[in-house]
C-alpha positions in Angstrom: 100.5 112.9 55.1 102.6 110.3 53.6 101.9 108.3 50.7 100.1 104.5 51.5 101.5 101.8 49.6 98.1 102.5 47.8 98.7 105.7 46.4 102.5 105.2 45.4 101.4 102.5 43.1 98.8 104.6 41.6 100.8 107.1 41.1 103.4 105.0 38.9 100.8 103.1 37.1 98.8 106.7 35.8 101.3 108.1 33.5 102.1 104.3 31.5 98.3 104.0 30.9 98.2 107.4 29.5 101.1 106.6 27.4 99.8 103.6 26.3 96.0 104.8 25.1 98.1 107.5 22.8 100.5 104.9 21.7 97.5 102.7 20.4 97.0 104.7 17.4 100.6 103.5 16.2 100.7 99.8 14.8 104.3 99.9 14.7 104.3 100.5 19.0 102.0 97.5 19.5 104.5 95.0 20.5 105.9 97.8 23.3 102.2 98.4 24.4 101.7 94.6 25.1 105.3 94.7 27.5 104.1 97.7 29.1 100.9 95.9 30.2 102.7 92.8 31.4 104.7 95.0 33.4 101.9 97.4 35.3 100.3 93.8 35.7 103.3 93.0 37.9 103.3 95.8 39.3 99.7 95.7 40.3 99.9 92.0 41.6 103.4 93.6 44.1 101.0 96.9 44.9 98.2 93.5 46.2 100.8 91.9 47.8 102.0 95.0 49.7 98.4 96.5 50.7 97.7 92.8 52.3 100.0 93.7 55.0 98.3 97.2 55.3 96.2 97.8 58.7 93.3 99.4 56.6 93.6 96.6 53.5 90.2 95.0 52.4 88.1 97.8 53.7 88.0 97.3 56.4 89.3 98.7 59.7 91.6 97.1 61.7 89.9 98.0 65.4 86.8 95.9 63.5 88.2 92.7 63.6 89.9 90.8 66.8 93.5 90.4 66.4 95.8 87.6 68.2 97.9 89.0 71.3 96.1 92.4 71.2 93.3 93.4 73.3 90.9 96.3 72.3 89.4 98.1 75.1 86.5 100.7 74.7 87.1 103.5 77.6 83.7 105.2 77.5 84.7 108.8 79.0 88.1 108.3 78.2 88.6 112.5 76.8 88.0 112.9 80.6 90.6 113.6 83.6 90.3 109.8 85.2 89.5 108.1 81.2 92.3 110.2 79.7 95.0 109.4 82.4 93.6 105.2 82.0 93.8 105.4 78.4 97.6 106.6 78.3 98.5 103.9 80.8 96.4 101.1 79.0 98.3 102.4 75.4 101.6 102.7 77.1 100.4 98.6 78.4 100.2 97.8 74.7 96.2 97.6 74.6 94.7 98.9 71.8 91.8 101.5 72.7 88.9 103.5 71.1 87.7 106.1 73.0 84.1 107.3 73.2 83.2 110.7 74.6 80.7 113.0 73.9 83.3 115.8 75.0 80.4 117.4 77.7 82.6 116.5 80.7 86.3 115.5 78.7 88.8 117.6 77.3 89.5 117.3 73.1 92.8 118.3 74.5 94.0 115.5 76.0 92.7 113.1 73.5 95.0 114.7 70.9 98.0 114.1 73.6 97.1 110.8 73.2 97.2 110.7 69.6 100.4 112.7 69.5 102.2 110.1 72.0 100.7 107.1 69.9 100.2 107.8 66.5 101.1 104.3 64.5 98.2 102.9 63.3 95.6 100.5 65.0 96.5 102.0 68.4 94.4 104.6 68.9 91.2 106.1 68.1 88.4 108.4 69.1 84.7 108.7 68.6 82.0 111.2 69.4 79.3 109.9 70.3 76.6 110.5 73.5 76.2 106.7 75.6 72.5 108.3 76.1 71.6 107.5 72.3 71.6 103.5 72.1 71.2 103.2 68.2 74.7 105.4 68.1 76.6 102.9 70.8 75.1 99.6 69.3 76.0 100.7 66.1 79.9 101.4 67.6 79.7 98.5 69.4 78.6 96.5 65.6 81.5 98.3 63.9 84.5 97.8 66.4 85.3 93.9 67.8 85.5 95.1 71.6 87.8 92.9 74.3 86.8 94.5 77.0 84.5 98.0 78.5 86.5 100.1 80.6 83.1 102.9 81.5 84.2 106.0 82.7 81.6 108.3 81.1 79.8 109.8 84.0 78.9 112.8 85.4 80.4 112.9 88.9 80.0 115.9 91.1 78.1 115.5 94.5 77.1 118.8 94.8 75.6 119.4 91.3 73.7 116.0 91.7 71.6 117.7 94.8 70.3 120.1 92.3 70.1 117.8 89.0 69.5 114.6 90.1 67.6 113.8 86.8 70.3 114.3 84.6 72.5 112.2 87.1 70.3 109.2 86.7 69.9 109.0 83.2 73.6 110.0 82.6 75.1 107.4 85.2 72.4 104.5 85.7 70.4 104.6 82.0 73.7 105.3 80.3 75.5 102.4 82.4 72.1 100.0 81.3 72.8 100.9 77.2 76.5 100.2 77.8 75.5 96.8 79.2 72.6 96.2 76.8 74.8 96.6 73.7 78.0 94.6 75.5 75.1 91.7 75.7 74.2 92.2 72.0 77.8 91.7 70.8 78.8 89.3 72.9 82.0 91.7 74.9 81.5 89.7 77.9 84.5 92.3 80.3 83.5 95.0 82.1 85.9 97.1 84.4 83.0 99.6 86.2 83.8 103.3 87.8 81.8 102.9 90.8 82.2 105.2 94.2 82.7 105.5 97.7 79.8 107.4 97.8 77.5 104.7 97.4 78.3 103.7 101.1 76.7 106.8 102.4 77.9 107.9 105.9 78.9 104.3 107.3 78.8 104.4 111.9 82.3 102.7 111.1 85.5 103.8 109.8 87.5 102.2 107.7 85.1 101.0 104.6 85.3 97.5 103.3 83.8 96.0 100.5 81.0 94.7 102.4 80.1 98.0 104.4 76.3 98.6 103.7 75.7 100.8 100.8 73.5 103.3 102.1 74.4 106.7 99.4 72.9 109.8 100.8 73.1 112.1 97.4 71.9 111.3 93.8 75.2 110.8 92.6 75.8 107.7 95.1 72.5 106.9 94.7 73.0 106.5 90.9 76.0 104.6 91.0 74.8 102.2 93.0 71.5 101.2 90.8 73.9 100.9 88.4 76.2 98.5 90.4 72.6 96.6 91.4 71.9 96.2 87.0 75.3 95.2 86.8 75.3 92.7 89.2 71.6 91.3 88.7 72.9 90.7 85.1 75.9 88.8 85.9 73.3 86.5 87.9 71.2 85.8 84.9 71.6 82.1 82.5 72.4 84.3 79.9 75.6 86.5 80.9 79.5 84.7 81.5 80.7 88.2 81.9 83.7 89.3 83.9 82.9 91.8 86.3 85.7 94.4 88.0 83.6 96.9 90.3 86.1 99.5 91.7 84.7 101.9 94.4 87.4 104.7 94.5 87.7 107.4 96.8 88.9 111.7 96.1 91.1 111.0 92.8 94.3 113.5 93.0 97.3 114.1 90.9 98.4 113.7 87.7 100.5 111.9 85.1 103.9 111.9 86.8 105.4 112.7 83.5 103.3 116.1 83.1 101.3 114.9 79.8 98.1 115.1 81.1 96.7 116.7 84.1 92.6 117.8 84.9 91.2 120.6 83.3 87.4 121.1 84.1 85.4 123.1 82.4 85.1 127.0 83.9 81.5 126.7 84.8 81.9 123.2 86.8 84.5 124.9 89.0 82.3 125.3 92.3 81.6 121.9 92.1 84.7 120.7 91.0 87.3 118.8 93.7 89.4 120.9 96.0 92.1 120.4 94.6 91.0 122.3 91.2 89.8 125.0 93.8 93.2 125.3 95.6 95.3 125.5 92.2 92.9 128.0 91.0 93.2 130.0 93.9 96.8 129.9 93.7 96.4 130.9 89.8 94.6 133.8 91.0 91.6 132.6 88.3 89.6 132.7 91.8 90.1 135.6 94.7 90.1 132.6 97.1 89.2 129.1 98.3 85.6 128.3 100.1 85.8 125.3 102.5 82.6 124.4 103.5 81.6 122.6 106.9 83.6 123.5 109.9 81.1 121.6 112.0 81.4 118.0 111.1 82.4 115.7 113.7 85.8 115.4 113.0 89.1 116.3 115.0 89.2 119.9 113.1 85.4 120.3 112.1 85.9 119.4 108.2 85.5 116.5 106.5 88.2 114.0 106.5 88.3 111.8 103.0 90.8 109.2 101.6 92.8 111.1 98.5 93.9 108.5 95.9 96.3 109.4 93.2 95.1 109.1 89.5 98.3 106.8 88.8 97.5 104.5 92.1 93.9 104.6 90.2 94.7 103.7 86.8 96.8 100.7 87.5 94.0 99.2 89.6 91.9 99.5 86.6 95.1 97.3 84.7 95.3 95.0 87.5 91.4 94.4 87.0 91.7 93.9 83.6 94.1 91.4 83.8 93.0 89.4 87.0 89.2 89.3 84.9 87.8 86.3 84.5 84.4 84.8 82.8 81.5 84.9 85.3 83.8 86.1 88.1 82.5 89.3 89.6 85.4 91.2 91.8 84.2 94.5 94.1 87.2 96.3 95.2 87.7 100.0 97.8 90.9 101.7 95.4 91.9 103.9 98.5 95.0 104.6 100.6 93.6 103.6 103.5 94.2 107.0 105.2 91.8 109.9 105.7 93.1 113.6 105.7 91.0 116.1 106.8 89.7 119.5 104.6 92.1 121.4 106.4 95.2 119.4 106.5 94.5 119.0 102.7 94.2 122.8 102.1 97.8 123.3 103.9 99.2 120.9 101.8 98.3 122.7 98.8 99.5 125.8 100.3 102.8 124.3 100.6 102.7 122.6 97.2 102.0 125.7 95.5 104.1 128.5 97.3 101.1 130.6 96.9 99.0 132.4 99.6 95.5 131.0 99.4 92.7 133.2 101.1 90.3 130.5 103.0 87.2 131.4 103.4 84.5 129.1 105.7 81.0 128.3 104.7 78.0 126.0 105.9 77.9 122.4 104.6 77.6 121.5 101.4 74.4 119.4 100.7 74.8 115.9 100.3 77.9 115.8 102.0 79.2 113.2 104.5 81.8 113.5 107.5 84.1 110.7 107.5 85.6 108.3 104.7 87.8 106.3 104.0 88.4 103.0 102.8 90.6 99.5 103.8 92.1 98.3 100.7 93.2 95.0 101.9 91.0 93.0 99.9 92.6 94.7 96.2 95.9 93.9 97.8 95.2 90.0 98.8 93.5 89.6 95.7 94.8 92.3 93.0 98.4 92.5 94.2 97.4 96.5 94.1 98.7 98.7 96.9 98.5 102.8 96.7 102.4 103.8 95.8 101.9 107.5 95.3 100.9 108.0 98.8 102.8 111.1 100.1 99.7 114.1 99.6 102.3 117.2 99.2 104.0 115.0 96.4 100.8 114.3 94.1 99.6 118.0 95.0 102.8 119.4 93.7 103.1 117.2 90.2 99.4 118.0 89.9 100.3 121.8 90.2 102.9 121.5 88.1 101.1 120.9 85.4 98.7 123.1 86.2 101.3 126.3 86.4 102.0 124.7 82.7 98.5 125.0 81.2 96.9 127.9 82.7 94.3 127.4 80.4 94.2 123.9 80.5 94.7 121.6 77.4 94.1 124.8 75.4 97.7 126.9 76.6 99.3 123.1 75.8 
C-alpha cells in the first residue's frame, strides 16, 4: 500500500531523533543538535500542513462529515443484483456511497468490482451489518453524515414468501421501520424506496397505474406494501419534511451493458429465483432443464404475461428520483415498459439469446402467482423525464447471458 503523507514524514524524522539522543552525550555537537531540531520542527509543521488536505486527517473519516457538492447515499442491499448495479451507476454519477449488506442475499463479489472500478478515497465503502439489529444501523447511521437512503435490502422471491412469510415481514416491513426510525433520529430526511408491482395484486384492469388498488395476494406484496403504508403515514406526521421516491418496479432483467456486473444468486435460491436465472442455467447445463409453471392462466398462451424491465432502465429511475426529490414531496411511480410478454414468448427469447437447446418442462401454478401485469409508466415520464431505453427483450437477454457464459460461477470465476 503506498505510503500516506503520514508515514513518509515519520519515516524521515526517526533516524535524526536517534542520531540526536546519541549525539547528546557530546558537548562539542550541541550547537548541531539544536539545527537538527529546528529543522524536524519544519518538517513537522510541512508533514501538518500536508495531512490537513488528507481525506482521513483529524480522525476522523471523511464519509462522517457532509461535504459541499457531494452527496452521500447509503444503498442498503447494495452487494445485491438490483443494489450492486445502482451503486455503480450512482458512483459512475459522482455520488459518494456506503454500502450496507449483510451479504445473506448479495454477492461480496460484486462489491469488490465496485471497489476495483472506484478505488480513490472517500468514494466508496462497505459495511456488514444486518438492518434487523437497530443498535448496529443507528450506530452506522451516528457514524456516517447520510444525504440520502437508497433501501434495497430485501428479500424478494414470491414463491419462497408462500412458505416463509415470517421471515418476509420482519426482513421487508420491520427492517424498512428501523431504516426509517434511525433516518428520523439523524435527521437524513431522503428516501428512494424499492417497492413492487406485486403489491397491486391481480388488478380486473390492465395496464397498472399508480392509483390501481393495491390489493397483494402473497406475503411478499403484502410486506411491501405495509411498508409503503409506514412510509407514507410518516411522511403525514408534524414531525417528518422527508422526501419520498416510491418506485413500484416490475420483472428486473439484464445487466450492466458494460459486462461488470451481472446476477449471481445463491445455488440454493435457484427454484425461486427469476426465469431468467432459470433459462441461463439451463443453457449452462447447471440444471437438466427449465420448469414453467401455469399453462392455465387466462392469457392468449396459458402463462403468465409480465412487464420485464432492464436493471439499467431501473437504475436510472432510481437517479432521476434522487434528483427530482424534494422536502415533504412524496412521488409514487410504475418503472415498467409498459408492455407484457408472456412465459412463453420470454422462454423463446432466451432460447434465441443463448444458442442453447433448453428442455421445457410444464408444471401447475406456482402459489401466490398472478396472471396478468403490467404497468403504464406515463406518470415517471410526465413527471421524471424517465422512459424504458433498453426495451428490445432478446437484447437485455443476450448482454445478461453474456455475462453469465463469463462467470459460470458467478462473481467467484470473475
Amino acid at each position: 500500500m503506498p505510503a500516506t503523507p503520514r508515514s513518509r514524514s515519520q519515516a524521515r524524522n526517526t533516524r535524526p531523533w536517534i542520531l540526536s539522543g546519541m549525539d547528546f552525550a557530546d558537548s562539542r555537537r550541541k550547537p548541531n543538535f539544536t539545527g537538527k531540531i529546528a529543522v524536524a520542527a519544519a518538517l513537522t509543521v510541512m508533514c501538518i500542513i500536508v495531512l490537513k488536505q488528507w481525506p482521513g486527517f483529524s480522525g476522523t473519516s471523511v464519509f462522517s462529515r457532509h461535504e459541499t457538492g457531494v452527496t452521500h447515499v447509503l444503498v442498503t442491499g447494495g452487494a445485491g443484483f438490483i443494489g450492486s448495479h445502482a451503486t455503480l451507476r450512482l458512483l459512475t454519477d459522482n455520488y459518494r456511497v456506503t454500502i450496507v449488506d449483510n451479504l445473506s442475499r448479495g454477492n461480496m463479489g460484486a462489491v469488490r468490482v465496485l471497489q476495483r472500478l472506484f478505488p480513490q478515497p472517500g468514494r466508496l465503502q462497505f459495511i456488514y451489518a444486518d438492518l434487523g439489529d437497530a443498535k448496529a444501523v443507528n450506530k452506522i447511521f451516528s457514524e456516517n453524515a447520510f444525504d440520502a437512503v437508497m433501501h434495497f435490502a430485501a428479500v424478494a422471491y414470491v414463491g419462497e414468501s408462500t412458505m416463509e412469510p415470517l421471515r418476509y415481514y420482519h426482513n421487508i416491513t420491520s427492517n424498512t421501520l428501523t431504516v426509517l426510525e434511525a433516518m428520523a433520529a439523524h435527521n437524513v430526511n431522503t428516501l428512494i424506496y424499492s417497492s413492487t408491482c406485486a403489491t397491486y395484486g391481480e388488478p380486473d384492469t390492465m395496464p397498472i397505474v399508480e392509483s390501481t388498488p393495491q390489493n397483494p395476494i402473497n406475503p411478499y406484496g403484502k410486506a411491501k406494501k405495509m411498508a409503503e403504508d409506514i412510509i407514507l403515514d410518516f411522511t403525514k406526521s408534524n414531525k417528518s419534511n422527508m422526501a419520498v421516491m416510491i418506485l413500484r418496479y416490475f420483472n428486473v432483467i439484464g445487466s450492466d451493458p458494460e459486462g461488470r456486473l451481472g446476477e449471481a444468486p445463491r445455488p440454493e435460491l435457484r427454484e425461486h429465483g427469476r426465469i431468467s436465472g432459470a433459462c441461463f442455467d439451463a443453457a449452462l447445463g447447471i440444471i437438466p432443464g427449465l420448469k414453467v409453471r401455469g399453462t392455465d392462466y387466462p392469457t392468449a398462451d396459458g402463462t403468465c404475461i409480465r412487464d420485464y424491465i432492464d436493471v439499467t432502465d431501473l437504475v436510472d429511475a432510481h437517479v432521476k428520483a434522487l434528483d427530482k426529490s424534494r422536502p415533504g414531496k412524496v412521488g409514487i411511480y410504475n418503472v415498467g415498459t409498459g408492455q407484457g410478454r408472456s412465459v412463453k414468448e420470454f422462454v423463446e427469447a432466451c432460447k434465441k439469446a443463448t444458442g442453447a437447446t433448453i428442455n421445457v418442462e410444464f408444471l401447475a401454478r406456482r402459489p401466490g402467482d398472478y396472471a396478468e401485469v403490467y404497468s403504464d409508466p406515463s406518470k415517471i415520464h410526465s413527471e421524471l423525464n424517465w422512459t424504458a431505453k433498453y426495451t428490445d427483450l432478446g437484447q437485455s437477454l443476450s448482454q445478461a447471458w453474456k455475462w453469465q457464459k463469463a462467470h459460470p460461477n458467478g462473481y467467484g470465476s470473475a
